[in-house]
Structures are given as structure tokens and as C-alpha cells.
N, C-alpha and C positions, 0 to 999 in steps of 0.2 A: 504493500500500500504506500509506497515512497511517492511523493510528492519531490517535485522539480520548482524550485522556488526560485526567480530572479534577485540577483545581490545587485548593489548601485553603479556598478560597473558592465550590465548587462546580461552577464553569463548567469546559465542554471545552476542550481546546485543541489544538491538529494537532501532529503529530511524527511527522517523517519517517525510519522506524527505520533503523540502520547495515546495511550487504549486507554487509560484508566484517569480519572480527575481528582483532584485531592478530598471534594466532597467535603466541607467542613460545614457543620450544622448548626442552626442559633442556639444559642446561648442563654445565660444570664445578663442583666443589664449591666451597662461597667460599670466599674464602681470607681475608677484611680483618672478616667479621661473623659471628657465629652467631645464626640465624634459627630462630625457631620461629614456628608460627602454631596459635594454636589453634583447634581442631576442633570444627562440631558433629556430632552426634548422628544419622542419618536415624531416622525414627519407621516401624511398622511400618504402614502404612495400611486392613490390611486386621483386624488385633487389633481386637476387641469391649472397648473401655476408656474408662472417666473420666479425668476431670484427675486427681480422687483415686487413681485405681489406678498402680500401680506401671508403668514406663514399660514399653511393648514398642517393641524395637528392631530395625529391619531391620539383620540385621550385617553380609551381605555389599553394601548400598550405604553400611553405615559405614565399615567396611574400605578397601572400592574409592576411598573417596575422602581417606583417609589414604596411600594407596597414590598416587593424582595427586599429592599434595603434598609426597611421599618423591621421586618422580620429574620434579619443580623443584628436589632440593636443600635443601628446608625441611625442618625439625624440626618435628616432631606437638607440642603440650603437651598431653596428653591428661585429660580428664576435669577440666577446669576449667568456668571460668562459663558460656563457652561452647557445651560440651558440656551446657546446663540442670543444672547441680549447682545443688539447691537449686530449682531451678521447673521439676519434671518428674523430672530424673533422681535417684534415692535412691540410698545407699551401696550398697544390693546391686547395683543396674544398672551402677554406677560399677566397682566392685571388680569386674564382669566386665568392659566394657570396658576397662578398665587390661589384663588378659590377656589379654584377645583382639589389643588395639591392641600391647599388647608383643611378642607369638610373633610378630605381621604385620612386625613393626618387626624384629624379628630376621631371617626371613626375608628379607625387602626390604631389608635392610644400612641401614634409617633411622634417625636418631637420634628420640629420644622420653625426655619427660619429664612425669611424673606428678601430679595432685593430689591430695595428702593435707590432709586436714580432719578433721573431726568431726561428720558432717550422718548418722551414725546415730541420734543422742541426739536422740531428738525431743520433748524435755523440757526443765525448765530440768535445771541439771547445775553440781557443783562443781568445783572445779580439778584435783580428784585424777578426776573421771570425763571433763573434757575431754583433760584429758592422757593416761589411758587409750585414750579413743578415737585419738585422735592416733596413737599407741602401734600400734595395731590396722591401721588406715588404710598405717602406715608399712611395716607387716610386707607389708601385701600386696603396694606398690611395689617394695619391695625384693626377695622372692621372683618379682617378676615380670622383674627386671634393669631394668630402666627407671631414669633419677632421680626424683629425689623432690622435687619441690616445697612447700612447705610454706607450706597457703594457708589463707588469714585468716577465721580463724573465727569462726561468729556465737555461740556457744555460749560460746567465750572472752569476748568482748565484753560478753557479758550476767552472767557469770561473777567477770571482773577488776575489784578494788577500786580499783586504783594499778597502777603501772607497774613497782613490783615483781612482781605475778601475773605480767606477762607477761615478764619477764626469765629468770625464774624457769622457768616452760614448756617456751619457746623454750629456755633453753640446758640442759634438761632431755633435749630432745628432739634439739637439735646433737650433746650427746656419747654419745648411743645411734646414730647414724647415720651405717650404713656405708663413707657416701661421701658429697662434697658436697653439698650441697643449694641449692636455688634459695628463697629466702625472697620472700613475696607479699604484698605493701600493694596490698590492694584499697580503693580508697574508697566512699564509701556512696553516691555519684550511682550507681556499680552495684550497690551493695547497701546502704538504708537501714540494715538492721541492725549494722552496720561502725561505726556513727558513735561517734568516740572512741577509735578503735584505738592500741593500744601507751600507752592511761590517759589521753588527752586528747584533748578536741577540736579544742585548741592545735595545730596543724601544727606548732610550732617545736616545742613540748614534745615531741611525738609522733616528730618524727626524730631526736631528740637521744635517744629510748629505746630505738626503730629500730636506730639503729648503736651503742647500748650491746649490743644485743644481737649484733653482728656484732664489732664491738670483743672479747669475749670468746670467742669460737672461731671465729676467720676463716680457722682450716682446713679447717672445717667448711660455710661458705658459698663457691660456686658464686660466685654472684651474686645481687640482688635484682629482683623486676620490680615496676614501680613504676607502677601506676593511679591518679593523679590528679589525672590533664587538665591540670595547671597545668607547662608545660615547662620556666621558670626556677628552680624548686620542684625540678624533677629534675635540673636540672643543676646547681645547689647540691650533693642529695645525694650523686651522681654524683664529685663534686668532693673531697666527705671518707671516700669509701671507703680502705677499707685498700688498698693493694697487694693486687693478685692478683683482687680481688672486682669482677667483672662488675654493672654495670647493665645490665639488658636492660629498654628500655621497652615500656609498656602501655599509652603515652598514644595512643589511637588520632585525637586532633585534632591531636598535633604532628610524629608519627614523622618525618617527611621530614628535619628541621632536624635533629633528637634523634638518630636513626642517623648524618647526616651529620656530624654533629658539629663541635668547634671546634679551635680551638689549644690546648687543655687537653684535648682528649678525646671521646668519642662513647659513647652506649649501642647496646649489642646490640639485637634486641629478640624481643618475644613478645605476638604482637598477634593478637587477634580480628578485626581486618578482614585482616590477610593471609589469613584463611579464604577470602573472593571474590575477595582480592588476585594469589593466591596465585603463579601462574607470572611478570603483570607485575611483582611485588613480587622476584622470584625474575630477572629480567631485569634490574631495577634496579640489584641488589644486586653482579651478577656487571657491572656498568658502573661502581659504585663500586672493586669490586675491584682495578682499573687504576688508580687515585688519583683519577678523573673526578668527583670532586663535584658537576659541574654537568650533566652529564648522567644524573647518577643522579639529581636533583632535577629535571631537565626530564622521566624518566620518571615520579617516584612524585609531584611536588608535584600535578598535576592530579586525583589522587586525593582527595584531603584531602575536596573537597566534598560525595563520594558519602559517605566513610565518616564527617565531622560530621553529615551526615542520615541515615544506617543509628544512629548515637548518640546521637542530640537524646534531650531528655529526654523520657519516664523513661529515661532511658539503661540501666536493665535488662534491656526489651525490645529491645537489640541483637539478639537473637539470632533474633528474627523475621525480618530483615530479610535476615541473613547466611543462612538457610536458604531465603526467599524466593530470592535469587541465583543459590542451588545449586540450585534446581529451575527456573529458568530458564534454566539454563546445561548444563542435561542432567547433571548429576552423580545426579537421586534421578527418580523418573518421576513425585514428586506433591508436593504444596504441605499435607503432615501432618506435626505437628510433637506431639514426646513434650508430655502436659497440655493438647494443644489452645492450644497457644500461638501456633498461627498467626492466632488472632484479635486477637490485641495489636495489631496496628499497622492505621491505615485504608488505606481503596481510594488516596485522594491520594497516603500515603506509599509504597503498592505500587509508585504510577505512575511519581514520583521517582525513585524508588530504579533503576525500569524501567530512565530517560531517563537518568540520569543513567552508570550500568552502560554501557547501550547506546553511549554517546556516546563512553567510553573503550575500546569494542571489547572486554570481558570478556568475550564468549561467544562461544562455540568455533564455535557456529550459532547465528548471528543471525536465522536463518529461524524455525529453533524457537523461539529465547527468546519472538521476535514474536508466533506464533501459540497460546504459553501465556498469553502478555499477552494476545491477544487473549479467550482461552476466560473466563481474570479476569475481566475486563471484563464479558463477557456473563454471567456469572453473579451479578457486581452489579449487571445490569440496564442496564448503559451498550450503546448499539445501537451492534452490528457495524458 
């Protein structure tokens, strides 16, 4: 049953796919981390749509598959980068999923948390019109019971003079909200338009604005999730939080070490690749639970490799690759993606992605995954 897989260089090469999958089953609730992962989107495949047109979404395999990762113990983030906020999904698609993903979340007793932005303004926009949006975005989180995430906007970016604007905003919008919030340093390797967030491109300047903001209503934050690849960078910020304020990381090249944490401390997290992660990530977590550091890193460290190549750069199109997964893994019945976004990444990095999944035992039927790889393949012309 060898499979003939293209490397980046063009040529085939053999690989003998896994029979048997790791199969790790829920659990207890953790008790030492709070885990979210967040969620994509399934696209409806059979909607007559453009990139340009507004997403259509299959809701009951979007549903179903928030519902698998309620049933590990993980917390949903719902309707972030993820979820294509921004490349595919628009505020109106977004602001239903937030309710649909909340009532499901209610039911299924899961925890879930929201993002709020400003990706209505499809214009440029002044401070009083992102903060309104904000404003709009918040109300609907909040009426939906969910938390509120408050994620980094491009609208603000393009908007703020100085790092007063953004102090200004943010604690604008802390002391209207009616419960903690989880505050969102996106970096621009995921979103070019980010670059210079909180008034500099200075990273040092930029934390130092960061937790002025948290500094003045740290009853108000939750915690921060913090995207920006760089691990020693988040354990710095990590390090000057207030009492009480959660880091939950984003860095999806470092998590192993970052959750594990040190003798000062550890971040939570809320990570994009526990979307494919999801149950091992979720097996991990309930091994650290017991004080076992090092078997919680014999579990999750192996991973690292698949999900640095699900985020090479452009590291935007993550999100191909984490949807690529879930339709090999039986979660969605086809490889369509809200915008057609499933063309972002090559056949090479499909194949990777394939081998490298496979290798760690991700899929529930390795028989399937195999024979969707294989249908890939034949459709890019590589012989059966």
C-alpha cells in the first residue's frame, strides 16, 4: 500500500502509511491548564460562490467538530484567524457563528470564547468608528454568553497615530465589558496588516504599551494570548503580568516548553494547531496534570515538526493546512475551504503535512486518510 509522495524538489518518494492510530480517548477535565484550541470553519461545498462572495458554511460539520473538541476537554476560541476572519469569513458569517458555536457550547457544557474585532469597516475608518465597531462586535459576544476576546485589529493599526490611540481604545472598551476579557497580540507573520501594533514596531516599545494597557484594568483582563513565534519574548511578558492575568500562548512553534513551563511559571494556551492536535494535545495535557513534565513533552514535543510546516511562511495560510487535516481525518467529507482557500498551499506541502500527521497516528482511520491522499494525488496527476 506504498504511497508515492512529491518532496519540494519535484521527485517521488515511497511512504509506507500508519495501519493503526494512537486513539487517545476523553478524559477528565484538566485541572493544572486551561486549553482552548481554535476552530476552523467547514465550507459548504456544494454553494455556487466566489472568493469575493460572502462565505457559505456547512454548520452542522462546523458544529460536529467543535462538539469533538468539547468532548477532549478543550475550549473552542471561536471565530478567530482560524476560523478565516479576514480571508473568507466577514463579520456577518462571524457574528452567526459566534451563536450558533455559543447555544452548541451551552448545550455540550463546553467552554468557549469569542472574537471580537472590527473586520465590518471595510474602509479606512477613524478611532471613534473602530471603537464603535469594537463596541458592536462586543455586544454580540456578550448577548451570546461566551467570552470575549479582544483581537487585534487591522482597522486600529491603520487608524492609531501613537500608542496613546491604543490605550485609549482598549481601556475604553475594558471598562464597558461585562466580564473578563482575553486580550490578542496577533503578529503580522499572521497578519501583515498588524505590523506596529500597540504604536510601534519596536517589540520592546510595543509590550511596554501592551501591559500599560492591562496595568490599568487588570480586573478586566482574563489573560493575554500572545502570537509571536518568538518564546523568550513571551516568557519575558508572561513574567511582568499582574497577579491574576493568565498568559495563554499562540506561539504554535514553541507550545511544548511554553505550557510546560518553568520555575517562575507557565502559559495556558490557545493555539491553532490544537485544531489537528486536538485529542493528542488533550492526552498531553491530562499527563501534565499529575506534575509529569516529561511525559507531557514526550507526548506533545514530536508534534512541533508537523505544526512548524502547517506555519512556514506565509504563515497566514495556516489555515489550509489545518483544514487539509480535518478532511483527512474524517471530521468534513471534502477538501473546500470558505474563499477557495484551499489552493494556498502546494501538492508537496499536502504530502508533508500527509506524512508527517500520519506518522504521529492523528487519524482516527488511517485507511481513509490514505485513500483521500491517494484520490489528491490522482487529481494532481501523480499515478496511482
Amino acid at each position: 500500500m506504498t504511497l508515492h509522495l512529491p518532496d519540494a524538489h519535484g521527485a517521488l518518494r515511497a511512504y509506507e502509511p500508519r495501519t493503526e492510530p494512537l486513539a487517545p480517548t476523553p478524559g477528565a477535565p484538566f485541572t493544572s491548564r486551561t486549553v482552548f484550541s481554535a476552530a476552523h470553519v467547514v465550507a459548504d461545498p456544494y454553494a455556487d460562490t466566489t472568493p469575493d462572495s460572502p462565505a457559505a458554511v456547512d454548520w452542522d460539520a462546523t458544529l460536529a467538530f467543535r462538539r469533538h473538541l468539547w468532548s477532549h476537554g478543550l475550549g473552542v476560541a471561536e471565530a478567530m484567524d482560524t476560523a478565516q476572519r479576514g480571508m473568507g469569513l466577514d463579520w456577518a458569517g462571524a457574528a452567526e457563528l459566534i451563536r450558533r458555536s455559543a447555544a452548541e457550547a451551552k448545550a455540550a457544557g463546553g467552554r468557549i470564547a469569542c472574537g471580537v474585532g472590527t473586520d465590518q469597516l471595510t474602509g479606512p475608518a477613524n478611532l471613534t468608528e473602530v471603537r464603535a465597531a469594537y463596541e458592536e462586535q462586543l455586544a454580540v459576544v456578550e448577548e451570546s454568553g461566551a467570552q470575549a476576546i479582544l483581537m487585534a485589529s487591522r482597522a486600529l493599526a491603520a487608524a492609531a497615530r501613537d500608542p496613546e490611540d491604543y490605550l485609549e481604545v482598549y481601556g475604553h472598551l475594558l471598562r464597558q465589558a461585562a466580564e473578563p476579557v482575553i486580550l490578542h497580540w496577533l503578529g503580522p507573520m499572521f497578519d501583515p496588516a498588524l505590523e506596529g501594533y500597540w504604536g510601534s514596531s519596536d517589540l520592546d516599545a510595543a509590550t511596554d504599551t501592551f501591559l500599560d494597557v492591562i496595568a490599568a484594568h487588570p480586573d478586566k483582563v482574563d489573560g493575554i494570548k500572545v502570537s509571536l513565534l518568538d518564546a523568550q519574548r513571551e516568557i519575558d511578558l508572561r513574567r511582568r503580568l499582574p497577579k491574576g492575568v493568565r498568559c495563554y500562548t499562540g506561539d504554535d512553534f514553541h507550545y511544548p516548553e511554553l505550557i510546560a513551563g518553568d520555575e517562575q511559571g507557565f502559559s495556558h494556551a490557545l493555539l491553532g494547531i490544537f485544531d489537528p492536535l486536538g485529542p493528542l494535545a488533550a492526552q498531553a495535557v491530562r499527563v501534565l496534570d499529575t506534575g509529569d513534565r516529561e511525559g507531557f513533552r514526550a507526548l506533545l514535543d514530536p508534534t512541533v515538526e508537523l505544526s512548524r510546516h502547517l506555519f512556514q511562511a506565509p504563515t497566514r495560510f495556516y489555515k489550509t493546512g489545518v483544514v487539509f487535516l480535518a478532511w483527512l481525518a474524517g471530521h468534513q467529507s471534502h477538501f473546500t475551504m470558505v474563499g477557495g482557500l484551499q489552493s494556498a498551499r502546494s501538492l508537496p506541502h499536502f504530502a508533508r503535512a500527509y506524512e508527517l500527521a500520519d506518522t504521529l497516528g492523528l487519524f482516527p482511520d488511517p485507511k481513509l486518510a490514505e485513500e483521500r491522499m491517494r484520490n489528491l494525488l490522482s487529481l494532481y496527476g501523480v499515478d496511482r
